[in-house]
PDB file with SEQRES, HELIX, SHEET and CRYST1 records, atoms N, CA, C and O in Angstrom:
SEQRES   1 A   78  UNK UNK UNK UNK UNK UNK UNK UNK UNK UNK UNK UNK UNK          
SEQRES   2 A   78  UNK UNK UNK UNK UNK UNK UNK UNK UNK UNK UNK UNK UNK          
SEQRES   3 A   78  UNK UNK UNK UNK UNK UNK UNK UNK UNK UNK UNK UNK UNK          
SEQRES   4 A   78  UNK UNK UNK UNK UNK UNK UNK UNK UNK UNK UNK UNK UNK          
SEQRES   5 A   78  UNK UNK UNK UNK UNK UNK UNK UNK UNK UNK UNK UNK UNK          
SEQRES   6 A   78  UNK UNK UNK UNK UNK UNK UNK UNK UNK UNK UNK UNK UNK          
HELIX    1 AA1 UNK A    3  UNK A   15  1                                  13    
HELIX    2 AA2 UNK A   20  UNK A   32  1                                  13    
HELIX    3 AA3 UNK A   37  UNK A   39  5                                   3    
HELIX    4 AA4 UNK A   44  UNK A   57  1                                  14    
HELIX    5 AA5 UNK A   65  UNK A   77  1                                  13    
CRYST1    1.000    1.000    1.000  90.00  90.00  90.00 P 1           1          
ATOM      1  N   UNK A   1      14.331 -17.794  32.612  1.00  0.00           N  
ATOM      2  CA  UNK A   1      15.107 -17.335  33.746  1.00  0.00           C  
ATOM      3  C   UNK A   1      14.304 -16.220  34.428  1.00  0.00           C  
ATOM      4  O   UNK A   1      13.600 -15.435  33.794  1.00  0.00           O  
ATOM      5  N   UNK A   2      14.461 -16.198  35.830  1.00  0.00           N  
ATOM      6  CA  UNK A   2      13.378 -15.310  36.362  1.00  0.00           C  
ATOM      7  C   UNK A   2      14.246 -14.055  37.056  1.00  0.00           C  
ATOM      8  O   UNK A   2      15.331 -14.257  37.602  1.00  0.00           O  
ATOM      9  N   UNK A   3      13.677 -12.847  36.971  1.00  0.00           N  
ATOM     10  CA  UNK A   3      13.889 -11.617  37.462  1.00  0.00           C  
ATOM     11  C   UNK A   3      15.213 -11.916  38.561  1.00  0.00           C  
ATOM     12  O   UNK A   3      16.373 -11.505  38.516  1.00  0.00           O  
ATOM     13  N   UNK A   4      14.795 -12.452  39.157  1.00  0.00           N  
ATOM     14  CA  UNK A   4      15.986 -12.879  40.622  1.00  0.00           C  
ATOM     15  C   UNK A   4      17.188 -13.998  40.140  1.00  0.00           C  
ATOM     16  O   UNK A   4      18.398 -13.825  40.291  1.00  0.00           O  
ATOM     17  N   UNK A   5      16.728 -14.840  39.703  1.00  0.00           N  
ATOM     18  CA  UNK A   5      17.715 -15.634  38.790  1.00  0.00           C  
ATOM     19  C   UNK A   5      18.984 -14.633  37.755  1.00  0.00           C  
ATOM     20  O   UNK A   5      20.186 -14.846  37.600  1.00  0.00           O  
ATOM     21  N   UNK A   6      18.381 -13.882  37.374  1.00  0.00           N  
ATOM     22  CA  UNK A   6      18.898 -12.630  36.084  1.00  0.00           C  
ATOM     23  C   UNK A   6      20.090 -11.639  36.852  1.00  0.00           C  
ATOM     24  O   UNK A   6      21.237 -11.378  36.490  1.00  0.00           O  
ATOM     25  N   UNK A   7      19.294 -11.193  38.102  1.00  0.00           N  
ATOM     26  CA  UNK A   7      19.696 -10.135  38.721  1.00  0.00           C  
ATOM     27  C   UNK A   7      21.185 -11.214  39.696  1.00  0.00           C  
ATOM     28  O   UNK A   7      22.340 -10.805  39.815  1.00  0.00           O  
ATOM     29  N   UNK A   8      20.783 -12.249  40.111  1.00  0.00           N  
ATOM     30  CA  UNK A   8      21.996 -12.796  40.723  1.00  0.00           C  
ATOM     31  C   UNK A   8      23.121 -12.864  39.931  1.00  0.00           C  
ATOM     32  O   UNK A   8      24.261 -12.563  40.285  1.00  0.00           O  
ATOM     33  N   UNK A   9      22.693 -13.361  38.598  1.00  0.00           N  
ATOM     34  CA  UNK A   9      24.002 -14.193  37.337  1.00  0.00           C  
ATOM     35  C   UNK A   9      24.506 -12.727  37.724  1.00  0.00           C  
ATOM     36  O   UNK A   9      25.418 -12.760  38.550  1.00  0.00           O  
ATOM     37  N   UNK A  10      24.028 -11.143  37.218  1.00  0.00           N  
ATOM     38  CA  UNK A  10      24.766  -9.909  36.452  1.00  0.00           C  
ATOM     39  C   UNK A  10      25.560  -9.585  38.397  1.00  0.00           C  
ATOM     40  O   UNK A  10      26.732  -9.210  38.352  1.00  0.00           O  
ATOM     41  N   UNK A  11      25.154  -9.680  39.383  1.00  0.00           N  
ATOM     42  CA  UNK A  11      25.770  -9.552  40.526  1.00  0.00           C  
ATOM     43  C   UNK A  11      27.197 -10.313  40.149  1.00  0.00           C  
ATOM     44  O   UNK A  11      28.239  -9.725  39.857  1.00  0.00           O  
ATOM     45  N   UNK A  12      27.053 -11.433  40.204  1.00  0.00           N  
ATOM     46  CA  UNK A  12      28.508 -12.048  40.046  1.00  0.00           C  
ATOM     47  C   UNK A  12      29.327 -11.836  38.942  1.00  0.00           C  
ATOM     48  O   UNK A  12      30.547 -11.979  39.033  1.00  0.00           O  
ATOM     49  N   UNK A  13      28.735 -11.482  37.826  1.00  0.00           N  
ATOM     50  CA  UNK A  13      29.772 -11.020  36.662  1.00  0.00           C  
ATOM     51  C   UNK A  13      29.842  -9.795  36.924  1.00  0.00           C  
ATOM     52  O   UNK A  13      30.570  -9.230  36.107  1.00  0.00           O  
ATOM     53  N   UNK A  14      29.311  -8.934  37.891  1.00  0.00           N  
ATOM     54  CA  UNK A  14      29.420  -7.226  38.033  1.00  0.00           C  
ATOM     55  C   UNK A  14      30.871  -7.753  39.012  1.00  0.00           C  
ATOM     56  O   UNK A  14      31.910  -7.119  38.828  1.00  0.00           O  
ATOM     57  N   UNK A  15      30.873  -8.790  39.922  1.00  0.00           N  
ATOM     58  CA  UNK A  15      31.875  -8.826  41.053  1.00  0.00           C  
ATOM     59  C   UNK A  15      33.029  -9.453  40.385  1.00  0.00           C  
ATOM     60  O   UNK A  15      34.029  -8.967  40.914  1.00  0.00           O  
ATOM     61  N   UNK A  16      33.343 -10.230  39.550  1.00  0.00           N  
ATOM     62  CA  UNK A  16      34.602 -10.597  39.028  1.00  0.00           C  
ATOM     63  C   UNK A  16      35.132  -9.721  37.694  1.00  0.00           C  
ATOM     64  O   UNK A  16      36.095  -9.839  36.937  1.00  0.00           O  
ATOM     65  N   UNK A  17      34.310  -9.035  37.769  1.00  0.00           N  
ATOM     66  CA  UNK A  17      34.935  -8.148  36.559  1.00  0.00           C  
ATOM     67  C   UNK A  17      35.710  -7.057  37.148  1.00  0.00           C  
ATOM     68  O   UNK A  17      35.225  -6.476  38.119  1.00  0.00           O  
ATOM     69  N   UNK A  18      36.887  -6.688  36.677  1.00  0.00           N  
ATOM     70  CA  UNK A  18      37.776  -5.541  36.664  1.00  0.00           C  
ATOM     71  C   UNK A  18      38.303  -4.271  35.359  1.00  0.00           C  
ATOM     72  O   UNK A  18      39.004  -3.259  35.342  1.00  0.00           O  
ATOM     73  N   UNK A  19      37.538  -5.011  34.447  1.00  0.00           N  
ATOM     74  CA  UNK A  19      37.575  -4.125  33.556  1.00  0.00           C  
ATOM     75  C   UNK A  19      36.595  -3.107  33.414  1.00  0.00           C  
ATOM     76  O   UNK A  19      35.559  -3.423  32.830  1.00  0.00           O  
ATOM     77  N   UNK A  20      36.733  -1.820  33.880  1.00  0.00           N  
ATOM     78  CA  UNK A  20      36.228  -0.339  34.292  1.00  0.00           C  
ATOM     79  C   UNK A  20      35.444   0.105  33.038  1.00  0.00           C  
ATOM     80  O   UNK A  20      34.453   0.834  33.097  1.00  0.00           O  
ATOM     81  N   UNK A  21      36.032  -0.456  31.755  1.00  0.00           N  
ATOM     82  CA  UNK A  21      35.113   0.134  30.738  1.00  0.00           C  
ATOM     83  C   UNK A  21      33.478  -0.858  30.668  1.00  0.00           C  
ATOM     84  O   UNK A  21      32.441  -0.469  30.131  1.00  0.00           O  
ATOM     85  N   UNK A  22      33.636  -1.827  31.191  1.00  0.00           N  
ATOM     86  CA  UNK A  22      32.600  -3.036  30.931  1.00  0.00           C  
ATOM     87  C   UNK A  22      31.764  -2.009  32.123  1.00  0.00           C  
ATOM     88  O   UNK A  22      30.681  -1.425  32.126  1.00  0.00           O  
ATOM     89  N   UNK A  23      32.474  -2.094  32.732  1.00  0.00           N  
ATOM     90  CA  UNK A  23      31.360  -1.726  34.706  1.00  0.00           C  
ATOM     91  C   UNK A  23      30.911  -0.457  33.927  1.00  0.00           C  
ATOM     92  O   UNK A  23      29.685  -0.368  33.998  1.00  0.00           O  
ATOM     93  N   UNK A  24      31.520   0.660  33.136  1.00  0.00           N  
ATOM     94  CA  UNK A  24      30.808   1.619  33.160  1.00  0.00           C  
ATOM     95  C   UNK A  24      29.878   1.745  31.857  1.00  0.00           C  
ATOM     96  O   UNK A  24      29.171   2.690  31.507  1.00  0.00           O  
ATOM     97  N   UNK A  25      30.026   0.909  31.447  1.00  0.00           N  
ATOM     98  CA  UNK A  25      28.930   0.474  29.784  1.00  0.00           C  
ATOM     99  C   UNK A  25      27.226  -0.095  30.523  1.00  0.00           C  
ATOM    100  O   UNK A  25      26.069   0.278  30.330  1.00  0.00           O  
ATOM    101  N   UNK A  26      27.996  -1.376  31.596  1.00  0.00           N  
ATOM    102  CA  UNK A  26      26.779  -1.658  32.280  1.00  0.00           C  
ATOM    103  C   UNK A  26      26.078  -0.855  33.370  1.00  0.00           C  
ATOM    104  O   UNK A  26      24.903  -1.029  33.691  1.00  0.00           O  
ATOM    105  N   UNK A  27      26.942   0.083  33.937  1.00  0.00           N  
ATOM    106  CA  UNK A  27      26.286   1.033  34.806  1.00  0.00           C  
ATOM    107  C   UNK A  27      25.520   2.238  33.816  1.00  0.00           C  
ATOM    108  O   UNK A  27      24.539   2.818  34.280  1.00  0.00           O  
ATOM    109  N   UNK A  28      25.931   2.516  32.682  1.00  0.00           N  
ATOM    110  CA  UNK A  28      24.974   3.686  31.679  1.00  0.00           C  
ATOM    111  C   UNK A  28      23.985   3.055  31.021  1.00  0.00           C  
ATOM    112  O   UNK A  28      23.061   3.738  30.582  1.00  0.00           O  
ATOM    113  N   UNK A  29      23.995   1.389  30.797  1.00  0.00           N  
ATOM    114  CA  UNK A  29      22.912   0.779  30.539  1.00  0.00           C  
ATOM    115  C   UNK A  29      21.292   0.697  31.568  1.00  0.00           C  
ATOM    116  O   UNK A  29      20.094   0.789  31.299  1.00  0.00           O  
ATOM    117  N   UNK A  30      21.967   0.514  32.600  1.00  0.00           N  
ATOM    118  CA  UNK A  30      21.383   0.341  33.781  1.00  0.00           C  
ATOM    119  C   UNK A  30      20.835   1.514  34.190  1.00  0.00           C  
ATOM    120  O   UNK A  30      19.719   1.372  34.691  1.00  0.00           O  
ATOM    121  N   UNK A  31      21.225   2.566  34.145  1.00  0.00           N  
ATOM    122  CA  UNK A  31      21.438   4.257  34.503  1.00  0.00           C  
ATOM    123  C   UNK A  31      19.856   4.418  33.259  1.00  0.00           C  
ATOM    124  O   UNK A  31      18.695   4.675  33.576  1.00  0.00           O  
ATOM    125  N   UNK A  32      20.370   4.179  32.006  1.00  0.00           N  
ATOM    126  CA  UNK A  32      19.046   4.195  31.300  1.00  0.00           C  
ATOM    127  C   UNK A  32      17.451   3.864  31.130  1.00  0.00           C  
ATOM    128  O   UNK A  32      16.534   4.421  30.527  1.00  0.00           O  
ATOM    129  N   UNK A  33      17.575   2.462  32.109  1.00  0.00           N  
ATOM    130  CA  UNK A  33      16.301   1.774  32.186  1.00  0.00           C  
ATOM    131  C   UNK A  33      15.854   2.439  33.610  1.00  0.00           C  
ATOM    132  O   UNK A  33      14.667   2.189  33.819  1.00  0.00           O  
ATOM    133  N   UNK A  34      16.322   3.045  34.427  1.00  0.00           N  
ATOM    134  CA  UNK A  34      15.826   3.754  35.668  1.00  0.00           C  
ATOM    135  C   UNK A  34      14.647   4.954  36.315  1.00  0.00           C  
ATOM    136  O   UNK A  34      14.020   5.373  37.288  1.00  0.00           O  
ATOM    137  N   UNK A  35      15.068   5.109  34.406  1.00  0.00           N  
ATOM    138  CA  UNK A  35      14.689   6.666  35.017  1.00  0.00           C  
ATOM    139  C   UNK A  35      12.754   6.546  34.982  1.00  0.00           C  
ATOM    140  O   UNK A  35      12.073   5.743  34.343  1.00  0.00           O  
ATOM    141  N   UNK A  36      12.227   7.826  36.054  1.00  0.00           N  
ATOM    142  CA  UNK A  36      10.866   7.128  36.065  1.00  0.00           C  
ATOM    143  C   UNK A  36      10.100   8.603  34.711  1.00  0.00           C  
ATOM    144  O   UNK A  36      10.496   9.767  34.651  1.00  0.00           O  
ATOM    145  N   UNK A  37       9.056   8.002  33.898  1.00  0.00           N  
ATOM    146  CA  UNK A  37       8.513   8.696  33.081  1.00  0.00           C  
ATOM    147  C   UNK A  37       8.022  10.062  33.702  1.00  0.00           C  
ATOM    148  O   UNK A  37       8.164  11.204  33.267  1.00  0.00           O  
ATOM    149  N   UNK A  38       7.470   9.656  34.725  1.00  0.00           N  
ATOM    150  CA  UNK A  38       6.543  10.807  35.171  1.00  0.00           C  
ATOM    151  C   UNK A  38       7.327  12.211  36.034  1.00  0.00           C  
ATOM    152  O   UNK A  38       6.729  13.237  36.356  1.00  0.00           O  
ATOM    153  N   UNK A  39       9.212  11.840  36.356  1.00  0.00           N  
ATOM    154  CA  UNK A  39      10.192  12.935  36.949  1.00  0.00           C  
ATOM    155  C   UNK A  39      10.094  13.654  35.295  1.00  0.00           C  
ATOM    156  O   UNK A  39      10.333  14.843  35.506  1.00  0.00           O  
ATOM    157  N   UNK A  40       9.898  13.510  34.038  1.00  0.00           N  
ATOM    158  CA  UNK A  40      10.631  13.810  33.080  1.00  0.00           C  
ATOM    159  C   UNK A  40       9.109  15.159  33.050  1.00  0.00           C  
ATOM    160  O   UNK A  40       7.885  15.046  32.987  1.00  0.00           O  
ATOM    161  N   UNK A  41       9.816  16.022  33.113  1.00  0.00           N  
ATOM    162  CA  UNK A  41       8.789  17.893  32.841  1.00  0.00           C  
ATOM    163  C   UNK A  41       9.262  18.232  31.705  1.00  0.00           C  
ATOM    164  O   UNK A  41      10.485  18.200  31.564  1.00  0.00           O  
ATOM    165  N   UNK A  42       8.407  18.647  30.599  1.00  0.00           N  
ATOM    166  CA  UNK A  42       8.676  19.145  29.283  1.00  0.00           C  
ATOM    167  C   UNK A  42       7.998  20.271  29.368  1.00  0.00           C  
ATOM    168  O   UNK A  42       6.822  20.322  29.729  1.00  0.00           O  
ATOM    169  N   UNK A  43       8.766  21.352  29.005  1.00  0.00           N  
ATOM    170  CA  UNK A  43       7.995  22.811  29.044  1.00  0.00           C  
ATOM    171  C   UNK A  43       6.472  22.680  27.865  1.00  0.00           C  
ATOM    172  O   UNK A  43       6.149  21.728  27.154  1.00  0.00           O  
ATOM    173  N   UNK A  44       6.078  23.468  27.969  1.00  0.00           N  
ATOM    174  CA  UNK A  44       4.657  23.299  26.814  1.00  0.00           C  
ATOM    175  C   UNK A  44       5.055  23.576  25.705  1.00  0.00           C  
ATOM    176  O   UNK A  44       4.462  23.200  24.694  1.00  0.00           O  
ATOM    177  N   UNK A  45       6.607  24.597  25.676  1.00  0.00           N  
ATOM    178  CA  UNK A  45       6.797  24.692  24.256  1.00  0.00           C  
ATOM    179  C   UNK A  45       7.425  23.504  23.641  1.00  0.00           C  
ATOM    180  O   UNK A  45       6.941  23.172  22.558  1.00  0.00           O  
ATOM    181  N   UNK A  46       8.449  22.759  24.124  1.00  0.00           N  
ATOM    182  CA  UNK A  46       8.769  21.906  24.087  1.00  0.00           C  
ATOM    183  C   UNK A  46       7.642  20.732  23.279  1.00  0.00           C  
ATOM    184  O   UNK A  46       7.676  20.050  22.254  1.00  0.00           O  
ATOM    185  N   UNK A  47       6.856  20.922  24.193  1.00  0.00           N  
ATOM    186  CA  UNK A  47       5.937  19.958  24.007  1.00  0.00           C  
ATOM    187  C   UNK A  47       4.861  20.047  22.506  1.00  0.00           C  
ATOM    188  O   UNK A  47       4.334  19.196  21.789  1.00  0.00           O  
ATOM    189  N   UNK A  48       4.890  21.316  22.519  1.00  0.00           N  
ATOM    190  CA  UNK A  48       4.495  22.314  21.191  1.00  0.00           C  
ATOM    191  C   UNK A  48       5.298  21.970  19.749  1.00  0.00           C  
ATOM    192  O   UNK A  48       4.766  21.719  18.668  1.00  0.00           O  
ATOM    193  N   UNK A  49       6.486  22.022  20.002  1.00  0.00           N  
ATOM    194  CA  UNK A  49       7.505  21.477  18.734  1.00  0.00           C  
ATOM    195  C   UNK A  49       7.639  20.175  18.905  1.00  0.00           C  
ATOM    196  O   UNK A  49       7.784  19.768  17.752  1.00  0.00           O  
ATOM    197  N   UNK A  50       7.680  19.344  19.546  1.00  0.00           N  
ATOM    198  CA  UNK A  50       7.146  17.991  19.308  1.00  0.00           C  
ATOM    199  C   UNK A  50       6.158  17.399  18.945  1.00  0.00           C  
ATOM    200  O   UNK A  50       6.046  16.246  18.531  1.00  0.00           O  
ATOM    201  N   UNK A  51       5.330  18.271  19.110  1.00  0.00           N  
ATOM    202  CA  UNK A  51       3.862  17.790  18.018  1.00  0.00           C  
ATOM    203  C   UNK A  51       3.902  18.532  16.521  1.00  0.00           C  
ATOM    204  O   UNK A  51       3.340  18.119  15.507  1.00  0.00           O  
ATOM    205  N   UNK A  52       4.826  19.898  16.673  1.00  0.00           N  
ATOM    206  CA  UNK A  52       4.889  20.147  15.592  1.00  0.00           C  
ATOM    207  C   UNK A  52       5.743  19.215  14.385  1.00  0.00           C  
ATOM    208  O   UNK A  52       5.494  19.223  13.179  1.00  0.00           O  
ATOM    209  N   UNK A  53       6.884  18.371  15.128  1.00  0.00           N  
ATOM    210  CA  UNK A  53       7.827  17.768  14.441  1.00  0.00           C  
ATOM    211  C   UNK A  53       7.191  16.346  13.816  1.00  0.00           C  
ATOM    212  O   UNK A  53       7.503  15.847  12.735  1.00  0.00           O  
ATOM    213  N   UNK A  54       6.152  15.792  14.848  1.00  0.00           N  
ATOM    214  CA  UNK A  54       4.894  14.659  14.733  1.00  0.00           C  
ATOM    215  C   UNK A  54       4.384  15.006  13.532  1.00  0.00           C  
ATOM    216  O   UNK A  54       4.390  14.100  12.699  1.00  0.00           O  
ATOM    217  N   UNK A  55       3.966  15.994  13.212  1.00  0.00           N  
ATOM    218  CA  UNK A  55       2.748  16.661  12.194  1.00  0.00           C  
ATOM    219  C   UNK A  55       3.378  16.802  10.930  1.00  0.00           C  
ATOM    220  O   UNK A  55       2.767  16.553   9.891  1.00  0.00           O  
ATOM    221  N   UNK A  56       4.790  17.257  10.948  1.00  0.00           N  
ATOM    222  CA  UNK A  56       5.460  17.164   9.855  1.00  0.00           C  
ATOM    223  C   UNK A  56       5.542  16.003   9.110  1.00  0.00           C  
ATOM    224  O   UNK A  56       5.498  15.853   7.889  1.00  0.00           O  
ATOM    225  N   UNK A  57       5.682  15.096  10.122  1.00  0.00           N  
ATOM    226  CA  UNK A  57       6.304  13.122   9.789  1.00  0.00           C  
ATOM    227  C   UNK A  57       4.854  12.781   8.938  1.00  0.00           C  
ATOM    228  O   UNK A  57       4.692  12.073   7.944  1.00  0.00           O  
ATOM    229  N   UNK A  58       4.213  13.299   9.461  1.00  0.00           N  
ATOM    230  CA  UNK A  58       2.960  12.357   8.983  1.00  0.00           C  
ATOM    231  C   UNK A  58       2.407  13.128   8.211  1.00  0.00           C  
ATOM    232  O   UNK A  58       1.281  12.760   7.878  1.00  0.00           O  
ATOM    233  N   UNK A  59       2.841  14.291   7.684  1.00  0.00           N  
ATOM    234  CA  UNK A  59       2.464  15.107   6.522  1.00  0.00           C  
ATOM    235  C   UNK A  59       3.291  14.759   5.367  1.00  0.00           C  
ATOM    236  O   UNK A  59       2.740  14.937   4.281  1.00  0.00           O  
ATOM    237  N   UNK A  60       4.633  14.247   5.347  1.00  0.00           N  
ATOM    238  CA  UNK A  60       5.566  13.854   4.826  1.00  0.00           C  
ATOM    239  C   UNK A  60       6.649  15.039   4.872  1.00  0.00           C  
ATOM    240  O   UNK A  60       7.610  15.039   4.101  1.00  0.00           O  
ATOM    241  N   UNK A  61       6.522  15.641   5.438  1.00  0.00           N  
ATOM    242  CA  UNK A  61       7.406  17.043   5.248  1.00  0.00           C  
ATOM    243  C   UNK A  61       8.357  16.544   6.083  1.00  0.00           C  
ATOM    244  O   UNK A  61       8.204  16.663   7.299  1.00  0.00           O  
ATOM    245  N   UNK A  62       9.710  15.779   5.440  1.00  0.00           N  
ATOM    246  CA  UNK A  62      10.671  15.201   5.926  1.00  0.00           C  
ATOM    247  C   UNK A  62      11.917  15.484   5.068  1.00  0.00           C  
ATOM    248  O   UNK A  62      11.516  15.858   3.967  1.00  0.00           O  
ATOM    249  N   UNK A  63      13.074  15.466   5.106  1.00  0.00           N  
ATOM    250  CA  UNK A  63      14.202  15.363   4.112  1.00  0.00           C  
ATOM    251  C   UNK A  63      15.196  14.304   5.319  1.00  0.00           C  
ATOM    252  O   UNK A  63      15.257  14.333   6.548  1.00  0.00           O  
ATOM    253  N   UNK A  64      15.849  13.462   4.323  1.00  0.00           N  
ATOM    254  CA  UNK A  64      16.766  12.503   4.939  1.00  0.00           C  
ATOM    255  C   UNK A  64      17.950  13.267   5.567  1.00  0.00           C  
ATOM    256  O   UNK A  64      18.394  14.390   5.327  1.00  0.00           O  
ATOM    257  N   UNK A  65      18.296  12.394   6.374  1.00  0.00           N  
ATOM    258  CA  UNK A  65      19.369  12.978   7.468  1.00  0.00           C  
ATOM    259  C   UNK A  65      21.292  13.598   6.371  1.00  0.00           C  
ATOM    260  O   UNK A  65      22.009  14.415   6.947  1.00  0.00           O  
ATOM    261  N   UNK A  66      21.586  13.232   5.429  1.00  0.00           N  
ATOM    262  CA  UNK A  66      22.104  13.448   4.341  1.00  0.00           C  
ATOM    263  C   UNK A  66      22.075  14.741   3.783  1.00  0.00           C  
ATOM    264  O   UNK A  66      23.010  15.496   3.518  1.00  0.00           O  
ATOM    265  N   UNK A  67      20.583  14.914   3.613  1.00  0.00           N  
ATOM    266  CA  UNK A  67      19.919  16.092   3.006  1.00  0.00           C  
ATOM    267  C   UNK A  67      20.251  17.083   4.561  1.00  0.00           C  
ATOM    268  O   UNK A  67      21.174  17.813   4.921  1.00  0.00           O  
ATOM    269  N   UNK A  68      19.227  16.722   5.042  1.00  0.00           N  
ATOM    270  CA  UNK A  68      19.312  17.926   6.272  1.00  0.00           C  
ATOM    271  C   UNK A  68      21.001  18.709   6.781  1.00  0.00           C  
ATOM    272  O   UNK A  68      21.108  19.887   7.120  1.00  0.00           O  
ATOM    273  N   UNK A  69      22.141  17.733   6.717  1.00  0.00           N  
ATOM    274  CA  UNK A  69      23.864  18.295   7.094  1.00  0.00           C  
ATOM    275  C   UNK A  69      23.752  18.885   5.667  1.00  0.00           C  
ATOM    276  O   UNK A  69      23.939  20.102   5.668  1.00  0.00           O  
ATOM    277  N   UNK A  70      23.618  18.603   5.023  1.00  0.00           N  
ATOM    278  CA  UNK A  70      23.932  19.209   3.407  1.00  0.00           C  
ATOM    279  C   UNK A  70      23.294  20.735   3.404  1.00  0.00           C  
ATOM    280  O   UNK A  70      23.911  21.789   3.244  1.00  0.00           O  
ATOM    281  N   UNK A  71      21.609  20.511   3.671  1.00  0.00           N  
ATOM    282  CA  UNK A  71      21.357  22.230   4.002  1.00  0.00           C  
ATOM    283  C   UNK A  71      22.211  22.670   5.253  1.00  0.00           C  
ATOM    284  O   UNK A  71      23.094  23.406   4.812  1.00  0.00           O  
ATOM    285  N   UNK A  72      22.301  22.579   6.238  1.00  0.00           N  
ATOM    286  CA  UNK A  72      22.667  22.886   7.452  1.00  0.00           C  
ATOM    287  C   UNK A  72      24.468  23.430   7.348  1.00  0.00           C  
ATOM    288  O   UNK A  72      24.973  24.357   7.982  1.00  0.00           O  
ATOM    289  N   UNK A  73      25.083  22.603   6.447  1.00  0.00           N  
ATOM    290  CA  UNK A  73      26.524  23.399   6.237  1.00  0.00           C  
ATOM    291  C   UNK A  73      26.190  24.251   5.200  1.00  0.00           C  
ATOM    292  O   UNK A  73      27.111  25.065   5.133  1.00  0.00           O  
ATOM    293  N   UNK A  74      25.371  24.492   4.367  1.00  0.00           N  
ATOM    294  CA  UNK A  74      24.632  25.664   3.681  1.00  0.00           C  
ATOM    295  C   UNK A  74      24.772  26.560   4.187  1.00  0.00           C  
ATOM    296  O   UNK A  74      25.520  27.476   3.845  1.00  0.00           O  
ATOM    297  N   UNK A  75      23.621  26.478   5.755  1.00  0.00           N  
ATOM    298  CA  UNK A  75      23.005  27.630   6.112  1.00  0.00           C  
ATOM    299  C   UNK A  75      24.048  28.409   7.095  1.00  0.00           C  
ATOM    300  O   UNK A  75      23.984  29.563   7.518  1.00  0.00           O  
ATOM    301  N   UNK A  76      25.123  27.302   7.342  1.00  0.00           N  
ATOM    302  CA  UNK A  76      26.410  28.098   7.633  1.00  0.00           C  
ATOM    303  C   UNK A  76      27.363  28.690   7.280  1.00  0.00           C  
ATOM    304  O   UNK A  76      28.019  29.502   7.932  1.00  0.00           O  
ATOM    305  N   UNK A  77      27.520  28.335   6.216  1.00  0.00           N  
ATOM    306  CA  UNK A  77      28.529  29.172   5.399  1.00  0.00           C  
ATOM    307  C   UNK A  77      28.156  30.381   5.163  1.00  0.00           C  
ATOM    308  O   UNK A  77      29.068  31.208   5.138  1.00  0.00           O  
ATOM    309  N   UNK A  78      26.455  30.982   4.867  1.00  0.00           N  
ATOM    310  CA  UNK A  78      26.132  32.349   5.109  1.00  0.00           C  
ATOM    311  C   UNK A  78      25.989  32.914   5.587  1.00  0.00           C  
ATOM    312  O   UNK A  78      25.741  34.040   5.155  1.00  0.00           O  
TER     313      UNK A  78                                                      
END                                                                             
């Protein structure tokens, strides 16, 4: 099925549909694939702890997501 073929079918199921939760599932889907790479500005620090968080992964310096809420309601309770 081709690009224009694709885009016609979702036109007509965008036009007979009335259910508001569907239109707005497919409009945040749609909303997602839009955006262009190069509007997106990451400060340098930003960009700094993302390589730092990279460096960790591949150092193995990781704890599972389980582990991490488990310290984290830890580090709140003190």
């Amino acid at each position: 099925m081709s690009t224009l073929e694709l885009k016609q079918k979702l036109y007509k199921q965008i036009e007979l549909t009335d259910n508001a939760e569907v239109l707005e599932e497919v409009y945040r889907i749609l909303e997602l694939g839009s955006f262009n790479e190069q509007e997106i500005q990451l400060s340098s620090e930003f960009k700094e702890a993302i390589d730092r968080g990279l460096e960790d992964y591949r150092q193995g310096r990781i704890v599972s997501n389980e582990q991490a809420k488990n310290e984290f309601k830890e580090w709140l309770s003190k």
